[in-house]
C-alpha angles and dihedrals in degrees: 000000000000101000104210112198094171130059090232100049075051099057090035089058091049101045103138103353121114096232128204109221129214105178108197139160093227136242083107118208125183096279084071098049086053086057101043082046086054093040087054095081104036094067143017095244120038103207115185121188128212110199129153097212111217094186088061099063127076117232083261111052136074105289091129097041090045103136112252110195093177096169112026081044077060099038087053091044094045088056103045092060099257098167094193127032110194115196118162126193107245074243083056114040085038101027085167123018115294092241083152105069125157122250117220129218095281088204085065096030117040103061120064115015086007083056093064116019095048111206094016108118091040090066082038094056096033087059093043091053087049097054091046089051084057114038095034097032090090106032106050096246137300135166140331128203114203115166110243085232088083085060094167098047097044083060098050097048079047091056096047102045090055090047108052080036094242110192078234123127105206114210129196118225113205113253105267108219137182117247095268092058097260110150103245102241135164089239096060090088085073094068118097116223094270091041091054081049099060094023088088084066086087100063086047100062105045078048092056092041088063097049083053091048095053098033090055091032078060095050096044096241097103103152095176088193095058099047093050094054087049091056094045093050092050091058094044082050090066096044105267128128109223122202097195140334111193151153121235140170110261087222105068094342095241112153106293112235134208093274101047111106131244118258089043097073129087121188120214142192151177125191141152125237110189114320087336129091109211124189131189142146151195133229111214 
């Protein structure tokens, strides 16, 4: 496995090969090896970044605990097969402060996790674009895995790529979870054992939101609001502060109605357990 700190012993690693792209911030767990085994066949070099993104925190979140996991991120990698692991220096990846970014559709971005992380999927999209820019710049396109558990910003890289007309195919990898149903995420190492306990009450009860969804959308008494609200008071009355629980439509993840189908519908949520924000959702 070839390690690239500079965009150009990057470019110069890639130079007529069709690579397939993870982008990741590092401290792997198994969901993104699930992610670099499904990237190995879609290209001829599997190229997997580690970057801790400074533009996509708040002031107030966990930019500089952020856990770094430098050799066992490249032990894992090494051994699923990545071919190329790109990790920049902040210096290196923003050499002069990013005053160019790249503003997402507010329309996708702003409710939901724009709602409440503010500015969030602007440094997201203006890194993304950046990585592109570097692994794609010399080799004419190729493929890029996102997990399906980051809903929003899988739409919104969606949505970018087809815009600026990017040769880059974007690929959804399925959601890895523990046994219990817990969404694998790199934040999960904050929870305490009781918390991990609980912490699977998330996926319940967006799971549980969609059986309500479809049972009262059946019998013709689907209140959205209310069964949102119910969701949102069953996770406070175990102790968690949720930020939103909510049904959209897949296809520009505005609020779902009564007559929209199943199987077009995806419920979301956020919510903090403890010190850790946790976030999932459920296709139905």
């Amino acid at each position: 496995m070839l390690i690239a700190r500079s965009i150009p012993e990057l470019r110069a690693a890639l130079a007529g090969r069709r690579p397939a792209f993870v982008p990741t911030m590092g401290n792997l767990h198994a969901g993104h090896l699930a992610l670099v085994h499904q990237a190995r066949p879609l290209g001829d070099c599997t190229v997997v970044s580690i970057f801790v993104n400074r533009l996509q925190f708040l002031p107030h979140e966990d930019f500089d605990s952020y856990p770094r996991t430098w050799d066992a991120d490249c032990a894992q990698l090494q051994a699923a097969g990545c071919d190329v692991l790109f990790a920049p220096r902040e210096t290196d990846l923003y050499p002069e402060p990013q005053t160019f970014k790249v503003q997402p559709d507010p329309q996708l971005a702003d409710p939901l996790e724009g709602q409440f992380r503010p500015g969030f999927f602007t440094g997201v999209a203006t890194v993304v674009m950046k990585l592109f820019s570097c692994v794609f710049g010399a080799t004419g396109g190729g493929t890029a895995v996102f997990g399906r558990k980051d809903y929003q910003q899988l739409m919104v890289i969606r949505q970018m790529v087809r815009q600026f007309a990017l040769p880059i195919e974007v690929v959804a990898g399925e959601t890895s979870r523990a046994p219990d149903g817990l969404a694998l995420s790199s934040r999960n190492g904050y929870l305490s054992p009781q918390e991990r306990q609980e912490a699977v009450a998330l996926s319940q009860a967006l799971h549980q939101l969609c059986d309500r969804w479809v049972a009262a959308q059946a019998a013709g008494t689907l209140h959205p609001a209310e069964l949102e609200q119910q969701a949102l008071d069953q996770l406070r009355a175990r102790g968690w502060l949720p930020d939103y629980l909510a049904v959209r439509r897949r296809l520009d993840l505005q609020p779902a109605t009564p007559g929209d189908a199943p199987g077009t519908l995806v419920a979301l949520g956020a919510a903090r357990l403890g010190a850790t924000r946790l976030i999932d959702n459920r296709e139905f």
